[in-house]
VMD Tcl script that draws the C-alpha trace (Angstrom):
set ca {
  {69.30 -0.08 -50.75}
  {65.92 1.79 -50.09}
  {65.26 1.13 -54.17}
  {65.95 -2.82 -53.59}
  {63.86 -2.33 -50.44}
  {60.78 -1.24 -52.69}
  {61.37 -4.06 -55.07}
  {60.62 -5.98 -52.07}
  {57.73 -4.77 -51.78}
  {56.11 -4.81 -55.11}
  {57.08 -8.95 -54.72}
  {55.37 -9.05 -51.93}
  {52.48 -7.40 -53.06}
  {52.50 -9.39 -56.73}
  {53.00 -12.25 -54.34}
  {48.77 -11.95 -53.03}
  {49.84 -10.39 -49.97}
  {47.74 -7.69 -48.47}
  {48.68 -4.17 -49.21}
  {47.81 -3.41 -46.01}
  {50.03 -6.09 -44.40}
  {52.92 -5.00 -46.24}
  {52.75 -1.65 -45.53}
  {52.25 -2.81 -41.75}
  {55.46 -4.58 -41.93}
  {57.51 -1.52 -43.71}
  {56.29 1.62 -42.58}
  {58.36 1.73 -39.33}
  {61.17 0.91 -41.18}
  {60.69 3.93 -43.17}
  {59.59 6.21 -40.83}
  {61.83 5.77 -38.04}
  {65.28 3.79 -39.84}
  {66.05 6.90 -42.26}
  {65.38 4.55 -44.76}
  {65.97 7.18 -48.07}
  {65.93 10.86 -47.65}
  {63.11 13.62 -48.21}
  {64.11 14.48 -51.51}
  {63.49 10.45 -52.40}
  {60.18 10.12 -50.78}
  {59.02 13.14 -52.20}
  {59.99 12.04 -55.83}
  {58.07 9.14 -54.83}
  {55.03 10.22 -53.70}
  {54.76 12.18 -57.21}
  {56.17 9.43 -59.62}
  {52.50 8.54 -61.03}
  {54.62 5.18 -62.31}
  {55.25 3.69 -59.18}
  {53.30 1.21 -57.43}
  {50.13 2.66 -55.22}
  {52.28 0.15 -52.40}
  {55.17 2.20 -53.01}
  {54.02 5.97 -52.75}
  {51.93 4.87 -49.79}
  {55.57 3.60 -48.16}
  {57.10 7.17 -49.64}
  {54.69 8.70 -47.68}
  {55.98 7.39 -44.23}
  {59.34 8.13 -45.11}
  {58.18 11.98 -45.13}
  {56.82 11.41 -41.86}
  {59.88 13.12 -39.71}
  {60.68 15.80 -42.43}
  {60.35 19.44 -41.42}
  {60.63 21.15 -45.09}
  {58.61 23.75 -46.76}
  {58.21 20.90 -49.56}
  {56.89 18.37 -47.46}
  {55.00 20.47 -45.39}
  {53.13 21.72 -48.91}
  {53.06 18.17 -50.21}
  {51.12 17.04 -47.24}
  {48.94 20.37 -47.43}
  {47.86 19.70 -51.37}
  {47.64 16.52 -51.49}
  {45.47 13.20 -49.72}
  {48.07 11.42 -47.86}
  {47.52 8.33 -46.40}
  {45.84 8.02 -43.02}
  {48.34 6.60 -40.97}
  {50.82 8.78 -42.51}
  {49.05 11.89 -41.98}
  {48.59 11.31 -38.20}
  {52.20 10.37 -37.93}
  {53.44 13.55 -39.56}
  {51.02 15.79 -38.08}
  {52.43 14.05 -34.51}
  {55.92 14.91 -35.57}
  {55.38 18.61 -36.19}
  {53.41 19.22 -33.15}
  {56.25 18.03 -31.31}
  {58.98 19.81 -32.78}
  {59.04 22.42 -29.66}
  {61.18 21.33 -26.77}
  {58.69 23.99 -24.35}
  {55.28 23.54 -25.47}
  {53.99 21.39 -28.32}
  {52.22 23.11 -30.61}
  {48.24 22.19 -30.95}
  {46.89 21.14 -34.48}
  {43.42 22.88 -35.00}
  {40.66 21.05 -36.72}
  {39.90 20.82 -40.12}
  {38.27 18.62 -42.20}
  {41.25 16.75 -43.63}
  {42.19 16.38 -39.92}
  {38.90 15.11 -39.42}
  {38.86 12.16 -42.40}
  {42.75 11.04 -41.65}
  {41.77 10.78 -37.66}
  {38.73 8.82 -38.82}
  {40.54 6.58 -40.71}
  {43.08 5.92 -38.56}
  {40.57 4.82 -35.71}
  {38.51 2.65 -37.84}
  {41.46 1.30 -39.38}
  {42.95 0.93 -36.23}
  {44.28 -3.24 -36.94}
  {45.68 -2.05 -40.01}
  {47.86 -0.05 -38.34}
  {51.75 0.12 -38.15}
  {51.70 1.35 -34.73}
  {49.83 0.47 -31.87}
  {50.04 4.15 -31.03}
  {48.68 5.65 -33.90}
  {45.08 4.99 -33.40}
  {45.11 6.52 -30.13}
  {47.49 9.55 -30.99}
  {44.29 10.16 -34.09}
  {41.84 10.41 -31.46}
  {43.91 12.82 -29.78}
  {44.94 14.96 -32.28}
  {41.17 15.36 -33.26}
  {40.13 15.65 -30.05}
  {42.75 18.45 -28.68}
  {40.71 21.25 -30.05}
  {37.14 22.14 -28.11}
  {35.32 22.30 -31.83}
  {32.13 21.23 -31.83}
  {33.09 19.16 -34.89}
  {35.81 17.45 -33.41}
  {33.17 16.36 -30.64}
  {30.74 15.10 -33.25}
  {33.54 12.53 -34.98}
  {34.51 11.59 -31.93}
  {31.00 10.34 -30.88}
  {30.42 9.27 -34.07}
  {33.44 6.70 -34.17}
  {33.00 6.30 -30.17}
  {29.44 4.77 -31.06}
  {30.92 2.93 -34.03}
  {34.06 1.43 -31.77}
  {33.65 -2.34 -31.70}
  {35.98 -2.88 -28.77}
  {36.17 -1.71 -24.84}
  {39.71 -0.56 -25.36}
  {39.29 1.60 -28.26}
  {35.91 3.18 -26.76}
  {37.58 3.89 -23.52}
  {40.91 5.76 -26.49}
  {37.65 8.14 -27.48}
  {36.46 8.76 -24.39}
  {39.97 9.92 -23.34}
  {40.49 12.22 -26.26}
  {37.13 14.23 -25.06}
  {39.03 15.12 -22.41}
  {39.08 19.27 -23.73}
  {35.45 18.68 -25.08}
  {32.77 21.22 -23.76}
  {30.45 19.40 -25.59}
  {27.53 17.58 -22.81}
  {27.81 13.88 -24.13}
  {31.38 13.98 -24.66}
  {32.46 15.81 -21.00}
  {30.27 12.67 -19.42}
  {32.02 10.02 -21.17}
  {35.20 11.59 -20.15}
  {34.16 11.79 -16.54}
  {32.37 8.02 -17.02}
  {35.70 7.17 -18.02}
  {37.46 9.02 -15.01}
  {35.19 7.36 -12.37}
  {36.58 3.91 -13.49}
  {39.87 4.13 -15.11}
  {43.39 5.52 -14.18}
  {43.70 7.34 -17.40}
  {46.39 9.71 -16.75}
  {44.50 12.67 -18.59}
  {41.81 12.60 -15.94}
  {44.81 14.02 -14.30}
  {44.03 18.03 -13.62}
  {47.95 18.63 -14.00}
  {48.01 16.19 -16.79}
  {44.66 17.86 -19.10}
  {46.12 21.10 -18.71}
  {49.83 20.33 -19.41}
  {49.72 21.84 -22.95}
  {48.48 25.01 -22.23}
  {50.72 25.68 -19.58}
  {54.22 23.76 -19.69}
  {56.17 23.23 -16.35}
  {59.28 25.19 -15.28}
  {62.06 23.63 -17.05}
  {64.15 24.28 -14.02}
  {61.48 22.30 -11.78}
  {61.70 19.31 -14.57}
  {65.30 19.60 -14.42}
  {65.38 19.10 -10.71}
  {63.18 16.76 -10.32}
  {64.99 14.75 -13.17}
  {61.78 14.58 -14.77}
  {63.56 15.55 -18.33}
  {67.54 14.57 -19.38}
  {70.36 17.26 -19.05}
  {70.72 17.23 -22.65}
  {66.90 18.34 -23.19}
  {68.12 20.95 -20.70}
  {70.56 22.06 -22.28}
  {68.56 23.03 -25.00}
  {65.92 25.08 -23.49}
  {66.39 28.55 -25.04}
  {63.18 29.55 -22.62}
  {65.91 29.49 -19.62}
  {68.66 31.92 -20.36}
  {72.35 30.21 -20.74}
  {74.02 31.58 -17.71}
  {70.56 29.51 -15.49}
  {71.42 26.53 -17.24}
  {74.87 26.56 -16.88}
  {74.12 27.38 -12.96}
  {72.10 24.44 -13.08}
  {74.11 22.05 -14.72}
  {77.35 22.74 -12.68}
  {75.52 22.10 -9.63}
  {74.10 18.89 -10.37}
  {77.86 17.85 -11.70}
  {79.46 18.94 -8.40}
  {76.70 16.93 -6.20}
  {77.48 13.20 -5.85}
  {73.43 12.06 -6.29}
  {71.89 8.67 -5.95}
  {72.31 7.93 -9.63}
  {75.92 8.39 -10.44}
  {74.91 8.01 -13.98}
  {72.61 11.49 -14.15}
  {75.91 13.13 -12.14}
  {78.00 11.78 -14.98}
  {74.94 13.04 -17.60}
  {75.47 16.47 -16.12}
  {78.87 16.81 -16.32}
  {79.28 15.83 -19.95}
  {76.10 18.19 -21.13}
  {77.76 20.88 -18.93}
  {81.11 20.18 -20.49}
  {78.94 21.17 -24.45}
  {77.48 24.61 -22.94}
  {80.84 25.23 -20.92}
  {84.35 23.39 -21.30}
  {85.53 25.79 -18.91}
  {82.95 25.28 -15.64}
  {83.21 21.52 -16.69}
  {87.24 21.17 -16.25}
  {86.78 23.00 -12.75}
  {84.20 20.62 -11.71}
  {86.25 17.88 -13.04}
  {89.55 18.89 -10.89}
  {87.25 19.37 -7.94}
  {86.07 15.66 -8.32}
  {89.57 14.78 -9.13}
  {90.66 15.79 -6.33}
  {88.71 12.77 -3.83}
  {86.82 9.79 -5.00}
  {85.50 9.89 -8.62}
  {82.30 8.21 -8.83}
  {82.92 5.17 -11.08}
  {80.32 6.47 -13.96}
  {82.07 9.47 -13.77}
  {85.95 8.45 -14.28}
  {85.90 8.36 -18.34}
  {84.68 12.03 -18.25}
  {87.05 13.18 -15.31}
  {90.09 11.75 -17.20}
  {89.21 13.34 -20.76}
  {88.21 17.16 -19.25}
  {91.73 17.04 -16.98}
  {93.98 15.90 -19.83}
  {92.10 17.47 -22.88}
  {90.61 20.57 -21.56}
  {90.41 22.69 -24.80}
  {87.10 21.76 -26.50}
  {88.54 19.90 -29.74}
  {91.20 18.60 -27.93}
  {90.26 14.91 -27.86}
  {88.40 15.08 -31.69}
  {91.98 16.37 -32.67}
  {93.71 13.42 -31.06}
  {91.37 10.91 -32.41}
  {91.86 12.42 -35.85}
  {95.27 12.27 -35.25}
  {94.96 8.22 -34.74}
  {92.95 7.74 -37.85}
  {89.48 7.36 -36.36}
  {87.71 10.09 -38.07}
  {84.20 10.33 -39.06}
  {83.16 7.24 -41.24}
  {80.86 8.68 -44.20}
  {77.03 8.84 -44.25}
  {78.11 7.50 -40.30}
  {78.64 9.93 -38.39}
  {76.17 11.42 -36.14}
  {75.53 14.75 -34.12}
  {78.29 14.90 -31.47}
  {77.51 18.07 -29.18}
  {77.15 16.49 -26.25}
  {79.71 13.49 -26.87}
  {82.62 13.92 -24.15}
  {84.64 10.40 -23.81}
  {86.59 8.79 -26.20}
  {84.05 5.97 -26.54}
  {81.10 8.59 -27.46}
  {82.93 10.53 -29.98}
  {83.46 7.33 -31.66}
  {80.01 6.22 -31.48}
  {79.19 9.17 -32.81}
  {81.80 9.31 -36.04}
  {80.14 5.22 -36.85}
  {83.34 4.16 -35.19}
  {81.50 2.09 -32.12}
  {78.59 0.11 -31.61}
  {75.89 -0.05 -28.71}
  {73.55 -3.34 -28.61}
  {72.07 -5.34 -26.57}
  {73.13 -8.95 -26.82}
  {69.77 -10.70 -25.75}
  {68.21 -10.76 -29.03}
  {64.60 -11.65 -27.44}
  {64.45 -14.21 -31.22}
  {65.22 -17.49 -32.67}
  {67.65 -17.51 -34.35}
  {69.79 -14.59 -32.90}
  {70.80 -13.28 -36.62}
  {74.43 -13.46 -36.02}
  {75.03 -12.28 -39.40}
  {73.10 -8.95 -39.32}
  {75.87 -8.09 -35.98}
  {78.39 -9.03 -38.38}
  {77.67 -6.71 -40.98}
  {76.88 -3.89 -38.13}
  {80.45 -4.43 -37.04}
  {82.29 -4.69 -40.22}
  {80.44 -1.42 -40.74}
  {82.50 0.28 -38.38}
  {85.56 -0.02 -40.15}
  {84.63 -0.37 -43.77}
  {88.23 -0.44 -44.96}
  {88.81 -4.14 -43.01}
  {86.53 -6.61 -44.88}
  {85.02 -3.85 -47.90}
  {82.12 -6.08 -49.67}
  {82.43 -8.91 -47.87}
  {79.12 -10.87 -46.97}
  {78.09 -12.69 -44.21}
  {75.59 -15.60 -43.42}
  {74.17 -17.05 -40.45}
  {73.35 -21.43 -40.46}
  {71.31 -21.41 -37.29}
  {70.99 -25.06 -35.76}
  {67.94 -26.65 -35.86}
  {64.89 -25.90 -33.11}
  {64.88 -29.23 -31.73}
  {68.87 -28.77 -31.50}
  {68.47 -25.32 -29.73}
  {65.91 -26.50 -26.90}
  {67.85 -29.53 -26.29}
  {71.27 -27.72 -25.87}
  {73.34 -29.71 -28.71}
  {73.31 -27.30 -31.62}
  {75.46 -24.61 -32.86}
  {75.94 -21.99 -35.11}
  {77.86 -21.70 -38.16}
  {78.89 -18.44 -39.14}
  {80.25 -17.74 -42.82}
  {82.05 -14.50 -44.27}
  {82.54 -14.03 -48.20}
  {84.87 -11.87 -49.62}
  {88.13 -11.34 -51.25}
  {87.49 -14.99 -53.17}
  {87.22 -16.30 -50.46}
  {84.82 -18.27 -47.91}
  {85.53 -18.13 -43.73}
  {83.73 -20.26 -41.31}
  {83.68 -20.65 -38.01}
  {81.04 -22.04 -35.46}
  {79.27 -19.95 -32.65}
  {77.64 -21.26 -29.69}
  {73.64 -21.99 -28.74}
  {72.75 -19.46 -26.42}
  {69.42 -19.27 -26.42}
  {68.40 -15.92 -27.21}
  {71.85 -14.32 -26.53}
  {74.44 -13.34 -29.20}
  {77.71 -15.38 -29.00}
  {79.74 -11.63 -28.90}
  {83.10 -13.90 -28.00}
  {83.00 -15.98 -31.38}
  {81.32 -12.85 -33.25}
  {84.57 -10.80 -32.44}
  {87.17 -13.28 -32.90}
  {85.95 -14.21 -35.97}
  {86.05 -10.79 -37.50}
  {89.44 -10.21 -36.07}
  {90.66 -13.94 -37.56}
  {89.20 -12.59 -40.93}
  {90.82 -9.37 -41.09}
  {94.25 -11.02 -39.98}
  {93.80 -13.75 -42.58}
  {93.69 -10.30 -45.11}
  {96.72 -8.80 -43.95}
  {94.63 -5.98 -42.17}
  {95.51 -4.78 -38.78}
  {91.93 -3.56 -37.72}
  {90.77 -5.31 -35.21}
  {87.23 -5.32 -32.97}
  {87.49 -4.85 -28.75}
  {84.67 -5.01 -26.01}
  {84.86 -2.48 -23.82}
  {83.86 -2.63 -20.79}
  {80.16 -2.63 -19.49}
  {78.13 -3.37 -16.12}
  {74.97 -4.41 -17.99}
  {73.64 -6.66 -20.60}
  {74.42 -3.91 -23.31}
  {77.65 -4.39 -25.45}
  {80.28 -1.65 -26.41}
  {82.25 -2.53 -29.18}
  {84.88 -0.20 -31.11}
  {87.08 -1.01 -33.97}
  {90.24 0.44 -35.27}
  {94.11 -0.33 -36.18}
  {95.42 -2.57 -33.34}
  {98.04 -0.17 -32.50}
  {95.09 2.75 -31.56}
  {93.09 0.40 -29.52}
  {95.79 -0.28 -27.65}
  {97.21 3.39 -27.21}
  {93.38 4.33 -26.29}
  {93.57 1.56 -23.51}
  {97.25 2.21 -22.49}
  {95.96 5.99 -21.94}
  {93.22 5.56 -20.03}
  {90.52 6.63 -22.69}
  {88.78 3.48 -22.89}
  {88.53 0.47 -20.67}
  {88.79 -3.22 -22.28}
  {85.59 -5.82 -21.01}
  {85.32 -9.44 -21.20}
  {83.22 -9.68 -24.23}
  {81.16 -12.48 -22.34}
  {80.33 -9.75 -19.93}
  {77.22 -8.47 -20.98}
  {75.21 -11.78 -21.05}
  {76.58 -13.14 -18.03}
  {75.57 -9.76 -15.99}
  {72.12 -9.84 -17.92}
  {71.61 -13.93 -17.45}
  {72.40 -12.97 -13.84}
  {69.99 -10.36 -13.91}
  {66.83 -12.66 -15.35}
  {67.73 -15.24 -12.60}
  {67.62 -12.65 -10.17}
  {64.35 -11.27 -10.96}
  {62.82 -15.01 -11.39}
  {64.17 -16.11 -8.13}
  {62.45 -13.07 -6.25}
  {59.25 -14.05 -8.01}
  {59.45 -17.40 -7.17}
  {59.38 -16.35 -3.69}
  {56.31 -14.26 -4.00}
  {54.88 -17.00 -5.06}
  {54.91 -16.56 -9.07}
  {54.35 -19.68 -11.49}
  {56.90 -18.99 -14.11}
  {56.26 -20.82 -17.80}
  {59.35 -21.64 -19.27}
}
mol new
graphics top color blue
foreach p $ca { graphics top sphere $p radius 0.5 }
foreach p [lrange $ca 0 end-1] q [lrange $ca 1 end] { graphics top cylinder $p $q radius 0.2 }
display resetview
């Protein structure tokens, strides 16, 4: 797939297209959509044959890797700008306590130049500004010279007032009053005392932790507080019934990773009166599986093991729903697309991912209706599966920007009857405008539901909650007084 995807690209290039738009429209894709692995962009990046579009793609795709190789590749060699920035950005971060600073250099010094004066060129609108601060993090006297340099250069307010905040460590004279200048006018969050100095002093993780200024999982995972502290922690924010049910529930299930045992007592506790409704799934699966293993076991048991090249990291998955989303047996979207037309056929092929063994190699095609059809309310969808010889249709309804989930899962479920295959696709249940969907023999889904593990939803559910949302919000603006275009 990542090979056809740099076919694509050398078309589009060949095509007269810019380099520099293509590899705008790509580079996330590689970067952040694991798009290949390290060893591929690596082989890339040093294939002298390939395309100068192509290595400059490879590069992005060794944005997020934390290898000896990579780390020498970008040491020897000129990466690209934008790439550079990015990966530089990624390793600084890799500490959960206190990000480690980048000191200057000259190669530092051309990439962050670049990157600024290239800055609508690039892929991210965060790039530019995360160059100025990468350059700007170290008090070097050079670093202060290229950033006046490019803040004199700047041909914008915005990107003037991005230099001006990366001076913020400067001792330089010029640069500390542009900072301040800055300050006195603007509610940059670095003219912040607490904010400038955050890197060389991080905050008590057990004061972030409290004041649910980071997740339990990030918790979790702070080796700087010993276990027993975190476990402390964690139990006591699972026993307390808090505002948000949901960072209760959050609690609980990290706690339940660090210690089954402390979790099953706090889950008989809360057993024992009125279970917070964000909190039942968990409750149910510590009291009847309280062995860690237990529930992977049982789902193993029923056939819904880890797909291949699917399955993700599942320490801190507790319910039956999350282990599955984590073996690629579920799926987690949001069905307002925000797009015309809603690409009913890419959440087709997302589903039938998630059980492979249903509709193997079949294809799928989306015939949107016309515009004019869409704004007037008349049109529909048509929605086509190959495979097997043969050709399936059904239609799926207008909804503006909002996937028809109802005729998306019936028609995969019509399909894989219409093979002989008992796999079928269920909506589970859900209180906003994001959909749950698992798939699995017909029998398991209905032994999951029978036993309490997972709740069945309308699959209509999540628009109608998130249309009821959006009318909501515009009919409180409306009263304040708000001109809404349509």
């Amino acid at each position: 797939m990542v090979e056809r995807l740099v076919e694509s690209v050398n078309r589009a290039v060949a095509s007269g297209a810019e380099t520099s738009k293509v590899v705008q429209s790509y580079a996330n894709l590689v970067s952040h959509c694991g798009m290949g692995s390290c060893d591929w962009a690596r082989s890339v990046v040093l294939d002298a044959k390939r395309s100068a579009t192509a290595r400059e793609l490879a590069w992005f795709g060794l944005t997020r890797c934390n290898d000896p190789e990579t780390a020498a590749l970008f040491e020897k060699q000129e990466a690209p700008a934008f790439a550079y920035i990015s990966y530089l950005d990624n390793q600084r971060w890799q500490s959960p306590t206190v990000p480690t600073l980048v000191p200057f250099s000259p190669k530092l010094e051309r990439a962050a130049s670049e990157a600024i004066r290239r800055e609508a060129d690039s892929p991210s609108s965060l790039l530019p500004r995360t160059a100025a601060m990468l350059l700007g993090e170290t008090d070097s006297p050079r670093a202060a010279e290229a950033l006046l340099r490019l803040h004199a250069a700047a041909t914008t307010a915005s990107l003037r007032d991005t230099l001006a905040a990366a001076m913020y460590r400067q001792s330089h004279p010029k640069a500390r009053t542009l900072f301040q200048a800055l300050c006195a006018r603007d509610s940059e969050p670095l003219c912040k005392p607490d904010e400038s100095s955050r890197l060389e002093a991080a905050a008590d993780p057990r004061e972030q932790f409290r004041e649910e200024t980071i997740s339990p999982a990030n918790f979790a995972q702070r080796e700087d507080v010993p276990r027993a502290e975190r476990i402390e922690h964690l139990t006591r924010c699972a026993s307390q019934r808090a505002e948000s049910e949901w960072h209760t529930a959050s609690c609980l299930g990290t706690l339940a990773a660090l210690s089954r045992e402390k979790a099953v007592e706090v889950a008989k506790a809360w057993s024992r009166g009125q279970v917070p409704a964000e909190m039942q799934d968990a409750v149910h699966v510590l009291m009847r599986f309280p062995a860690s293993g237990a529930l992977e076991a049982h789902l193993d048991g029923l056939g819904l093991t880890a797909l291949p090249r699917k399955a993700a990291h599942q320490e801190f998955a507790l319910t039956a729903e999350e282990v599955l989303l984590a073996r690629g047996r579920a799926h987690v979207f949001d069905v307002e697309t925000g797009m015309f037309p809603n690409a009913h056929d890419s959440l087709l092929r997302e589903l039938a991912a998630l059980a492979p063994e249903a509709l193997p190699g079949f294809l799928f095609e989306e015939v949107p209706p016309t515009l004019e059809e869409d704004e007037a309310g008349t049109g529909s969808y048509r929605l086509i599966a190959w495979g097997g010889g043969k050709r399936y249709e059904t239609k799926a309804q207008a909804l503006g920007d909002w996937y028809d989930l109802d005729a998306v899962l019936t028609f995969l479920n019509a399909v894989a009857r219409a093979r002989g295959s008992d796999v079928r696709w269920l909506s589970l249940i859900t209180g906003d405008q994001i959909a749950h969907v698992v798939a699995g023999p017909s029998q398991t889904l209905t032994h999951l539901l029978d036993s309490g593990l997972m709740q069945s939803g309308d699959s209509d559910e999540a628009r109608s909650v998130g249309r009821e949302f959006e009318e909501e919000v515009r009919r409180l603006l409306q009263q304040q007084g708000a001109t809404l275009a349509e």
